[in-house]
mmJSON file of the N, C-alpha and C atoms, coordinates in Angstrom:
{"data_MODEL":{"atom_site":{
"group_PDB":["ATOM","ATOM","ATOM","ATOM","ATOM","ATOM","ATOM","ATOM","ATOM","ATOM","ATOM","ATOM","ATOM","ATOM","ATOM","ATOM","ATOM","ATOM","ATOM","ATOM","ATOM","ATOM","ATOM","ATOM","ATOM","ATOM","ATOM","ATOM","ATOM","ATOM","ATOM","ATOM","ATOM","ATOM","ATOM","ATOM","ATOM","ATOM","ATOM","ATOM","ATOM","ATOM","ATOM","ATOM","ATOM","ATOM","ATOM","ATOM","ATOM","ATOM","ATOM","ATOM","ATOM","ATOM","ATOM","ATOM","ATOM","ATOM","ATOM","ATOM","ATOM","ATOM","ATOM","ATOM","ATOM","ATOM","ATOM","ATOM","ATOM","ATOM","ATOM","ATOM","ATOM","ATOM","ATOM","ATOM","ATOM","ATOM","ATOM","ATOM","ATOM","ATOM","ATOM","ATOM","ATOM","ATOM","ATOM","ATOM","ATOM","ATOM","ATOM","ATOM","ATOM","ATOM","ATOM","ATOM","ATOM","ATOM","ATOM","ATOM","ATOM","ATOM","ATOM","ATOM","ATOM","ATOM","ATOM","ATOM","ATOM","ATOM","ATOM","ATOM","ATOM","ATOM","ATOM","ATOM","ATOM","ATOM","ATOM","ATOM","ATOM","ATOM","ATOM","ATOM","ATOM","ATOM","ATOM","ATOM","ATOM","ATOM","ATOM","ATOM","ATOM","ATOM","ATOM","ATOM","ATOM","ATOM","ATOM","ATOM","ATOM","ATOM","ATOM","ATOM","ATOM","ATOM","ATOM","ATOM","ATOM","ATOM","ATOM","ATOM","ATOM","ATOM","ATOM","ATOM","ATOM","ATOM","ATOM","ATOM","ATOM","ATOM","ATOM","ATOM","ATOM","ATOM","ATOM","ATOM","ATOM","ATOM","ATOM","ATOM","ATOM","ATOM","ATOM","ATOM","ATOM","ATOM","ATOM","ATOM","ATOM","ATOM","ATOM"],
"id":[1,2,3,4,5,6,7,8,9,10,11,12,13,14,15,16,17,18,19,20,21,22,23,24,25,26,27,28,29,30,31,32,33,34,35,36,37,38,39,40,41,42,43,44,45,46,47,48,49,50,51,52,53,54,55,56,57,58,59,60,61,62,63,64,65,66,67,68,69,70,71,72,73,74,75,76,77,78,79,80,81,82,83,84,85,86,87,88,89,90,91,92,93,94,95,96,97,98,99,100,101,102,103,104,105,106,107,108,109,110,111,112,113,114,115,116,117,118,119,120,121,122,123,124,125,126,127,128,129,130,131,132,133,134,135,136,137,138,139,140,141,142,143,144,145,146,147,148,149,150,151,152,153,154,155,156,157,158,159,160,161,162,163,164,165,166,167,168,169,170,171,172,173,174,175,176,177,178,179,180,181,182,183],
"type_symbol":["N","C","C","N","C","C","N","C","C","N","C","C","N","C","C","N","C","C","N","C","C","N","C","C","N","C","C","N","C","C","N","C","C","N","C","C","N","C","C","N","C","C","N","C","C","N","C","C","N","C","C","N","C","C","N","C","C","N","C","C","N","C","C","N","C","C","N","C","C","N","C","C","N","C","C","N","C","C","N","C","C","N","C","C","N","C","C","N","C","C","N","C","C","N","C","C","N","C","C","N","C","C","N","C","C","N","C","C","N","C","C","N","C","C","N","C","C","N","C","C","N","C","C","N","C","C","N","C","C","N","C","C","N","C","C","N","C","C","N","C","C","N","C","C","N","C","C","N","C","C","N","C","C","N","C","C","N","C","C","N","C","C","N","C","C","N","C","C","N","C","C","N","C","C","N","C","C","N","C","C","N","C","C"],
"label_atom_id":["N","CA","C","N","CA","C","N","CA","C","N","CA","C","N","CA","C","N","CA","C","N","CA","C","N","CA","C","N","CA","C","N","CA","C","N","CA","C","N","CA","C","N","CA","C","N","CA","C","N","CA","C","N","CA","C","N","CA","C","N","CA","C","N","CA","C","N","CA","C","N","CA","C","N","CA","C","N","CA","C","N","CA","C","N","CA","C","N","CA","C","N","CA","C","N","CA","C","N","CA","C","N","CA","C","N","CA","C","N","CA","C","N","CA","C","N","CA","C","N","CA","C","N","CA","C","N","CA","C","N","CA","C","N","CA","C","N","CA","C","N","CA","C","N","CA","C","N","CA","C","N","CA","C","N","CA","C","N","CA","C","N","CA","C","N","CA","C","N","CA","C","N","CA","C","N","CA","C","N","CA","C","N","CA","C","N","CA","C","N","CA","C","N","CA","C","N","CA","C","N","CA","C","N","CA","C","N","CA","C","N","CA","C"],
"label_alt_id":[null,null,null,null,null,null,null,null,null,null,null,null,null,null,null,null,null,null,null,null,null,null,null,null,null,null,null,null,null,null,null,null,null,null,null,null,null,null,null,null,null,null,null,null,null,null,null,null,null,null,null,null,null,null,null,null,null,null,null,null,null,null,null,null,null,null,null,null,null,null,null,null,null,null,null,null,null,null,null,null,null,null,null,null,null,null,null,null,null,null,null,null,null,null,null,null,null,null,null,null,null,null,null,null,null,null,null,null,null,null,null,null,null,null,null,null,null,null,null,null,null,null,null,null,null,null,null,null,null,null,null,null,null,null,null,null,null,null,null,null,null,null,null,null,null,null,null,null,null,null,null,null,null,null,null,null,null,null,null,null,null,null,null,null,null,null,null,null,null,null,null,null,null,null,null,null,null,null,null,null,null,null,null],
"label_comp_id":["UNK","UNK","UNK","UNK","UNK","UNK","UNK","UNK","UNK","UNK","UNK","UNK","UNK","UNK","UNK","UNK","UNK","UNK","UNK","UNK","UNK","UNK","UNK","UNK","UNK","UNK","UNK","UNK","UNK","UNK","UNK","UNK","UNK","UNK","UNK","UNK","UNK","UNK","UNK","UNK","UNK","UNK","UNK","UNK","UNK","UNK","UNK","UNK","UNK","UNK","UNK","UNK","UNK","UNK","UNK","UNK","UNK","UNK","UNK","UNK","UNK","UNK","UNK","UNK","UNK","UNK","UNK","UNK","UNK","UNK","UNK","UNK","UNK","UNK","UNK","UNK","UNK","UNK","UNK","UNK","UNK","UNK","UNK","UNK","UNK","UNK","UNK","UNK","UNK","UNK","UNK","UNK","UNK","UNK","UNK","UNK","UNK","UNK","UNK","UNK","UNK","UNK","UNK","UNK","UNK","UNK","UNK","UNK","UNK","UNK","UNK","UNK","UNK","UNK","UNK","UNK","UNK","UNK","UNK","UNK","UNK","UNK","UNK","UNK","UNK","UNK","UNK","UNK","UNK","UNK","UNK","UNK","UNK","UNK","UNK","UNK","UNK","UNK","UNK","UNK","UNK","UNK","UNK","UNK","UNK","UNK","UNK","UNK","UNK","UNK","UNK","UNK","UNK","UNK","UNK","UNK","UNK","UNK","UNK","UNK","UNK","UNK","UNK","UNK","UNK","UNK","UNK","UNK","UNK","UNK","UNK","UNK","UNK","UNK","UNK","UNK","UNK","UNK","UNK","UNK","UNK","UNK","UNK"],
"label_asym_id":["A","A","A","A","A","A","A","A","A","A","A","A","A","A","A","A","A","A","A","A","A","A","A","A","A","A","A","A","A","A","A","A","A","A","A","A","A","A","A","A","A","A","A","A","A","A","A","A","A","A","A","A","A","A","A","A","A","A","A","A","A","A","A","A","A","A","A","A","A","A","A","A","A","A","A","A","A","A","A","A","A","A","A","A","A","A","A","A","A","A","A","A","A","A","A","A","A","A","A","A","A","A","A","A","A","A","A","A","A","A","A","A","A","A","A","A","A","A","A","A","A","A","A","A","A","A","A","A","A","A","A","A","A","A","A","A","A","A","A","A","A","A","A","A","A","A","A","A","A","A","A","A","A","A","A","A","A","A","A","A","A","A","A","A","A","A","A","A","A","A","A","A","A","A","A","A","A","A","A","A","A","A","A"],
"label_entity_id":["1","1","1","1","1","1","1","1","1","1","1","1","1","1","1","1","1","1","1","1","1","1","1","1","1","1","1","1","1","1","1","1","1","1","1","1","1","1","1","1","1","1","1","1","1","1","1","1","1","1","1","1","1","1","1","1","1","1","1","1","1","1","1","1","1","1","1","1","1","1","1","1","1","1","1","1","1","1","1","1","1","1","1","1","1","1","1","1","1","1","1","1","1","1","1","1","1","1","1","1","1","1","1","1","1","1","1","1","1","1","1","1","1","1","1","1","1","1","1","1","1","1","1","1","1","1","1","1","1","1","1","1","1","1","1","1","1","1","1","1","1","1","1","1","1","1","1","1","1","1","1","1","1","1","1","1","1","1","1","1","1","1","1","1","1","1","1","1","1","1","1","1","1","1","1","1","1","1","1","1","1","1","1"],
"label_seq_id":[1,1,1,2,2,2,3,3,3,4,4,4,5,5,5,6,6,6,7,7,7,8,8,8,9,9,9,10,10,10,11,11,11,12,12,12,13,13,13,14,14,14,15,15,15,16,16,16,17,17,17,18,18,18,19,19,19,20,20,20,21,21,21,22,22,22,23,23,23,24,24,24,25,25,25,26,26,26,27,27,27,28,28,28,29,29,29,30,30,30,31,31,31,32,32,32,33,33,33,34,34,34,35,35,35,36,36,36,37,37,37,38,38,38,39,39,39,40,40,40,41,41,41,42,42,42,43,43,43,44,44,44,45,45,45,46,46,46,47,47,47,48,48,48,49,49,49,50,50,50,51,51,51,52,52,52,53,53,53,54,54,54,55,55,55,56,56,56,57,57,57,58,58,58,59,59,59,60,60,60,61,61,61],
"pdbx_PDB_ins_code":[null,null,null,null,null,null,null,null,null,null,null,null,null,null,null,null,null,null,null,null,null,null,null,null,null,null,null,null,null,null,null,null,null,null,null,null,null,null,null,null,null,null,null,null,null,null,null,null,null,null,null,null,null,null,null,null,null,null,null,null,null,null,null,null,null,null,null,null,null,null,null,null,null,null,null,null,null,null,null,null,null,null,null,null,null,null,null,null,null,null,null,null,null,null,null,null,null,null,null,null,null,null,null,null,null,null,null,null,null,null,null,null,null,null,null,null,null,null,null,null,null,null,null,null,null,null,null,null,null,null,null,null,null,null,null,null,null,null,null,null,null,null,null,null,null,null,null,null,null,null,null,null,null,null,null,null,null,null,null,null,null,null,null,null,null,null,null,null,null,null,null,null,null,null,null,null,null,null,null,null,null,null,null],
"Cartn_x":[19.599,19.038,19.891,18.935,19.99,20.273,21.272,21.5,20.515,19.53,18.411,17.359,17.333,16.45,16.974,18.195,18.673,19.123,18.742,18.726,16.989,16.589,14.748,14.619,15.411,15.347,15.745,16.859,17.672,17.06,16.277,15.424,14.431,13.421,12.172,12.448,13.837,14.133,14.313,15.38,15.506,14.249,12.875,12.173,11.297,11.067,10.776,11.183,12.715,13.692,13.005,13.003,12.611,11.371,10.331,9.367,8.846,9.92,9.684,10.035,11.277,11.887,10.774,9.913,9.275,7.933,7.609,6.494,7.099,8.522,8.587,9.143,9.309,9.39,7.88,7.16,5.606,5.196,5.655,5.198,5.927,7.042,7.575,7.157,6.416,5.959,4.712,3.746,2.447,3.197,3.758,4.109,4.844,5.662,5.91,4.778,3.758,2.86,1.755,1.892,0.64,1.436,2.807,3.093,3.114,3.453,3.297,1.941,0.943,-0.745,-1.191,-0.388,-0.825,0.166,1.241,1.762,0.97,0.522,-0.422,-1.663,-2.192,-3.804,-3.35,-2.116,-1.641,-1.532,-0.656,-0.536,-1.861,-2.739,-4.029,-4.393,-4.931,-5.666,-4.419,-3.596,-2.671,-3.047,-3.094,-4.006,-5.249,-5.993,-7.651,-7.653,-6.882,-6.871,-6.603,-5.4,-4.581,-5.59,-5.943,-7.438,-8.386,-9.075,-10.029,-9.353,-8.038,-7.255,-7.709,-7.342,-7.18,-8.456,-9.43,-10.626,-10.824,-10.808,-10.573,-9.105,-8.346,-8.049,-6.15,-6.098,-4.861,-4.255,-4.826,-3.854,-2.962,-1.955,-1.015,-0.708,-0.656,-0.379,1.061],
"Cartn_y":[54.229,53.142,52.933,52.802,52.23,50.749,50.54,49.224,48.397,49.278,47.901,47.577,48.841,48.639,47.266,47.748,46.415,45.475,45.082,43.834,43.531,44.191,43.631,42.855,44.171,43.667,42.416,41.814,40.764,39.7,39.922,38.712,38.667,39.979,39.664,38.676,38.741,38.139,36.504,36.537,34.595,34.4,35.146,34.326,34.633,35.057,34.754,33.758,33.539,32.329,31.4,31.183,30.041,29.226,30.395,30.183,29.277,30.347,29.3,28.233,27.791,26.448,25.352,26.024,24.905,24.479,25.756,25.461,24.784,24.677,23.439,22.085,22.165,20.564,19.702,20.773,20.124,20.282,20.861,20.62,18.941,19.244,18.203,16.377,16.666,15.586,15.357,15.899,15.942,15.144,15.594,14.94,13.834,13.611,12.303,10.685,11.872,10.965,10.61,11.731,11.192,10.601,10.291,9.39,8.1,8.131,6.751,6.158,7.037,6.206,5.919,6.941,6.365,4.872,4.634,3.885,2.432,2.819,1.768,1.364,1.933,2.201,1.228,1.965,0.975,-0.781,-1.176,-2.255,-2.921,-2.64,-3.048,-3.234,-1.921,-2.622,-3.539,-3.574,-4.958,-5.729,-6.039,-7.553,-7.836,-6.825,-6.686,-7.403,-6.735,-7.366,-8.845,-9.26,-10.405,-11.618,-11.357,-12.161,-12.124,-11.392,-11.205,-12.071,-11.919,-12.242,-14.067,-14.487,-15.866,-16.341,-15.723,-16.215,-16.382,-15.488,-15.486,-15.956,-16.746,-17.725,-16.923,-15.597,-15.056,-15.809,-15.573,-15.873,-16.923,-17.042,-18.31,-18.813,-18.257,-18.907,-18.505],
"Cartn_z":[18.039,18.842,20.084,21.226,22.742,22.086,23.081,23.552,23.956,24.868,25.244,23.704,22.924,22.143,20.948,20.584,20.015,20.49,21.843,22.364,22.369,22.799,21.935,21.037,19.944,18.745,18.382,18.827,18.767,19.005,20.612,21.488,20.293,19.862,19.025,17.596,17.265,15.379,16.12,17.562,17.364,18.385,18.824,18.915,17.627,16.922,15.27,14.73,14.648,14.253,14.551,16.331,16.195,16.266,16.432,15.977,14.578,13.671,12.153,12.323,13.397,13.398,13.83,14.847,15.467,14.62,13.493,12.72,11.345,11.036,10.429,10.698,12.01,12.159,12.645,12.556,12.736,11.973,10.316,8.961,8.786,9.318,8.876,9.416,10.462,11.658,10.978,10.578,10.036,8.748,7.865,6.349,7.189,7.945,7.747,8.579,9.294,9.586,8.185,7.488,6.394,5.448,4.976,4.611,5.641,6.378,7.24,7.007,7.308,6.921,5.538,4.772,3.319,3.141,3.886,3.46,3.721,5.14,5.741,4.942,4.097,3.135,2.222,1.684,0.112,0.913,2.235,2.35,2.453,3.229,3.345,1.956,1.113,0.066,-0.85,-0.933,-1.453,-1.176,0.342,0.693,0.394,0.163,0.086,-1.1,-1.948,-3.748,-3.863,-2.918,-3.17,-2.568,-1.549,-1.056,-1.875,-2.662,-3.854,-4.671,-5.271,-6.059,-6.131,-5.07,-4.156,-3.661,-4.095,-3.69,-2.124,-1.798,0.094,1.018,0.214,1.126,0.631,1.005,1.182,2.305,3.174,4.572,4.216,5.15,5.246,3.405,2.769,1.362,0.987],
"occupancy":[1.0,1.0,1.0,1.0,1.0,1.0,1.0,1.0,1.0,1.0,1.0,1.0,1.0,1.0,1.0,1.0,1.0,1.0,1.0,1.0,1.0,1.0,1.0,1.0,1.0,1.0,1.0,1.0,1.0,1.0,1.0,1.0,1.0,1.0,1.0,1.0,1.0,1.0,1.0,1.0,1.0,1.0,1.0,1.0,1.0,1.0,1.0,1.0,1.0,1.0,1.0,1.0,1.0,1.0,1.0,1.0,1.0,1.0,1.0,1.0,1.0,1.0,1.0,1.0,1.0,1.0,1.0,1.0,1.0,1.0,1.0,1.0,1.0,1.0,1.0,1.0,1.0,1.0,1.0,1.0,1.0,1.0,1.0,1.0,1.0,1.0,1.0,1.0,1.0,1.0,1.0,1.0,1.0,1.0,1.0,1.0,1.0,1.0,1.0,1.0,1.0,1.0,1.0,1.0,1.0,1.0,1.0,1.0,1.0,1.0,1.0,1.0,1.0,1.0,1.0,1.0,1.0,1.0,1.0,1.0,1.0,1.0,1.0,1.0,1.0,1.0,1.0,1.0,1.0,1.0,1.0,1.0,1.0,1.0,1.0,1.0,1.0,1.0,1.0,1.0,1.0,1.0,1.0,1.0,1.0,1.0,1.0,1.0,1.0,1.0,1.0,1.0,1.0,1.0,1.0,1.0,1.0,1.0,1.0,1.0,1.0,1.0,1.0,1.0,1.0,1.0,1.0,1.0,1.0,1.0,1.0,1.0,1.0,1.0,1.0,1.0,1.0,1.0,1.0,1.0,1.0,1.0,1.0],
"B_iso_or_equiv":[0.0,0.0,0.0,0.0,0.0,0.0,0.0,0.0,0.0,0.0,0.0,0.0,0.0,0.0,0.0,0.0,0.0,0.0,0.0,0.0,0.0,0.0,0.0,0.0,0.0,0.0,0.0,0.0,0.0,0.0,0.0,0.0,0.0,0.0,0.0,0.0,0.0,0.0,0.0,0.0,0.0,0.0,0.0,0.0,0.0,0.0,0.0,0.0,0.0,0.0,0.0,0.0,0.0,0.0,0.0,0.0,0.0,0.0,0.0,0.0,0.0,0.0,0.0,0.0,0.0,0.0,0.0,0.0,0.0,0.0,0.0,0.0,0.0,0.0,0.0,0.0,0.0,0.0,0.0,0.0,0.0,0.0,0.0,0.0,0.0,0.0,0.0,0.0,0.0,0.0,0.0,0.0,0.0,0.0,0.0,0.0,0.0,0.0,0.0,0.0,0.0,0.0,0.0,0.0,0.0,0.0,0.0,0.0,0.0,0.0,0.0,0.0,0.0,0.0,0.0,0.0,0.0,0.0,0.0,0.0,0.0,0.0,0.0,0.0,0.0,0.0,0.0,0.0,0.0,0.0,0.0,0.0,0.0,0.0,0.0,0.0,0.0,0.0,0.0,0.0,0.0,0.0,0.0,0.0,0.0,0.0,0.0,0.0,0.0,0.0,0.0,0.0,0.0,0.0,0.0,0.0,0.0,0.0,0.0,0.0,0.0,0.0,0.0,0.0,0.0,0.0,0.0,0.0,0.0,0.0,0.0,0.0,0.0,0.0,0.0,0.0,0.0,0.0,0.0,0.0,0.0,0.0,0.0],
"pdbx_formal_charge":[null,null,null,null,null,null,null,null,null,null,null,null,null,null,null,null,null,null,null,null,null,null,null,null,null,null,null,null,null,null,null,null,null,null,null,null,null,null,null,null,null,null,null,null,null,null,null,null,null,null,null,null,null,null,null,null,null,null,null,null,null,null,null,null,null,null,null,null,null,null,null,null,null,null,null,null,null,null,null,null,null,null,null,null,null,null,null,null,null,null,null,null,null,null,null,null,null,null,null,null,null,null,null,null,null,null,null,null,null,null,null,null,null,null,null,null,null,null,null,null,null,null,null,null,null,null,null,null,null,null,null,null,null,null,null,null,null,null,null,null,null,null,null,null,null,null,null,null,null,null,null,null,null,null,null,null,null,null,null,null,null,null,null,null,null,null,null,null,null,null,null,null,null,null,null,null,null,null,null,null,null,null,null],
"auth_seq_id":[1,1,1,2,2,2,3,3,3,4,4,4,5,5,5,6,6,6,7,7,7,8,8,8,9,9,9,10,10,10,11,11,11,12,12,12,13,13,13,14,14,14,15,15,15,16,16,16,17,17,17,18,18,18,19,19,19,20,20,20,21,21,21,22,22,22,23,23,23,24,24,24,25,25,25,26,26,26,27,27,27,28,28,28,29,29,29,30,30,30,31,31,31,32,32,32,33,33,33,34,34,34,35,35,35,36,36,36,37,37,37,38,38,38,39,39,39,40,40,40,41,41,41,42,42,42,43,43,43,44,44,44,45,45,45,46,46,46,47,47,47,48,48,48,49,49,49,50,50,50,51,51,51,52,52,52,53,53,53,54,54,54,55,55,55,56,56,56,57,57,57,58,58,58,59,59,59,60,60,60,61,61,61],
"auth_comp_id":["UNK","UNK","UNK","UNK","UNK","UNK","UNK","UNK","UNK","UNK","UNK","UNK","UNK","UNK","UNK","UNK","UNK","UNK","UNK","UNK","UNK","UNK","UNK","UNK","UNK","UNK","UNK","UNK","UNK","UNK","UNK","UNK","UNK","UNK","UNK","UNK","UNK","UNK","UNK","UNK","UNK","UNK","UNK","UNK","UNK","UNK","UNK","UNK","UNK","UNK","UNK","UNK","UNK","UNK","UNK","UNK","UNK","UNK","UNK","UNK","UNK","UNK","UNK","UNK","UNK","UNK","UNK","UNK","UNK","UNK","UNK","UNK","UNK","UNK","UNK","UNK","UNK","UNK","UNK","UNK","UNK","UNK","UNK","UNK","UNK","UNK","UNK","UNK","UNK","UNK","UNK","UNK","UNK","UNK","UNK","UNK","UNK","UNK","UNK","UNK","UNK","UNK","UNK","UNK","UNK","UNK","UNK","UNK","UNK","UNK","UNK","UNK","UNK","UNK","UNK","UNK","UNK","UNK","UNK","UNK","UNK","UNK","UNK","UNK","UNK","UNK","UNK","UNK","UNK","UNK","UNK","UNK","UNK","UNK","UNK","UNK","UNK","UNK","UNK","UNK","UNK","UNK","UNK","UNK","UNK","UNK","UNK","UNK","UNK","UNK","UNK","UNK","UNK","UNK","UNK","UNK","UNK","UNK","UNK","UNK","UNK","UNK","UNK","UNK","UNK","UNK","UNK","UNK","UNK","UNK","UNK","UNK","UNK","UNK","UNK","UNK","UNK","UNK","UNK","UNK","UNK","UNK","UNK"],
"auth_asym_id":["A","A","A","A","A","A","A","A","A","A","A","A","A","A","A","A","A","A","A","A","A","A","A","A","A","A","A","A","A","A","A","A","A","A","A","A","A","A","A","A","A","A","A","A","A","A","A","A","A","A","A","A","A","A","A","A","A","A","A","A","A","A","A","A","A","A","A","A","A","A","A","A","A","A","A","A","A","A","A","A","A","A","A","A","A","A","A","A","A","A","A","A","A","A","A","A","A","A","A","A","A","A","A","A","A","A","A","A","A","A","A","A","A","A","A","A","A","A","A","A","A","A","A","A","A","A","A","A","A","A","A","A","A","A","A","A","A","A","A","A","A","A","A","A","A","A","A","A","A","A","A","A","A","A","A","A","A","A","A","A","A","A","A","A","A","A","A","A","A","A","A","A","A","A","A","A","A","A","A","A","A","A","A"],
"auth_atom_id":["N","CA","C","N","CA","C","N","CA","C","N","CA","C","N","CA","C","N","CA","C","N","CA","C","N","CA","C","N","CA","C","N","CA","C","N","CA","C","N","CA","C","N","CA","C","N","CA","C","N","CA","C","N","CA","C","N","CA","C","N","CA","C","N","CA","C","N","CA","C","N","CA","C","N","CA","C","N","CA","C","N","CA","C","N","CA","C","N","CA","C","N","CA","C","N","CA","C","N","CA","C","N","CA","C","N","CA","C","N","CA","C","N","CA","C","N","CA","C","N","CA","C","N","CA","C","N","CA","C","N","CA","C","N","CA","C","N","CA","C","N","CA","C","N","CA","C","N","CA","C","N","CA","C","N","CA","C","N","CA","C","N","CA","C","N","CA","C","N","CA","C","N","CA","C","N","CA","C","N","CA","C","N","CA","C","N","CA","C","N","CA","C","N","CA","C","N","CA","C","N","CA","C","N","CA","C","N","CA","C","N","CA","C"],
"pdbx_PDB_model_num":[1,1,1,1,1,1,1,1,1,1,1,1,1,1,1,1,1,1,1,1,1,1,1,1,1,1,1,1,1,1,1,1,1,1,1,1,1,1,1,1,1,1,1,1,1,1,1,1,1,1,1,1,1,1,1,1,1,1,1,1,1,1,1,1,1,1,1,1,1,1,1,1,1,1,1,1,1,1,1,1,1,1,1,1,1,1,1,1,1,1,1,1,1,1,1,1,1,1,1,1,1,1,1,1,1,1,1,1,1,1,1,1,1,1,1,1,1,1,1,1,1,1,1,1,1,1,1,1,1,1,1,1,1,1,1,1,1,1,1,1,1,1,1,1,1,1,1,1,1,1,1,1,1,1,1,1,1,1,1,1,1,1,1,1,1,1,1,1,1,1,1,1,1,1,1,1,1,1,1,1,1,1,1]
}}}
């Protein structure tokens, strides 16, 4: 192998590298947004219940 060829090589693996890098911190951005909205679902229906619960009149109690 030349020199230029394993510098290809080199450039082609860390943009591979970081390729994977950038496809898991947008695994990771996606999971921490769908925990964020599930977290939001559960608070809502908590209140949904607790108002049912209370016969409408959750608010301000």
């Amino acid at each position: 192998m030349s020199i230029q060829d394993e510098q290809g090589a080199i450039g082609l693996l860390e943009w591979i590298i970081h390729a994977f890098m950038i496809m898991g911190a947008a695994a990771f951005s996606i999971q921490y947004l769908v925990m964020s909205v599930e977290n939001e679902l559960r608070v809502v229906i908590y209140h949904t219940q607790t108002r049912r619960a209370l016969g409408g009149r959750a608010r301000g109690v």
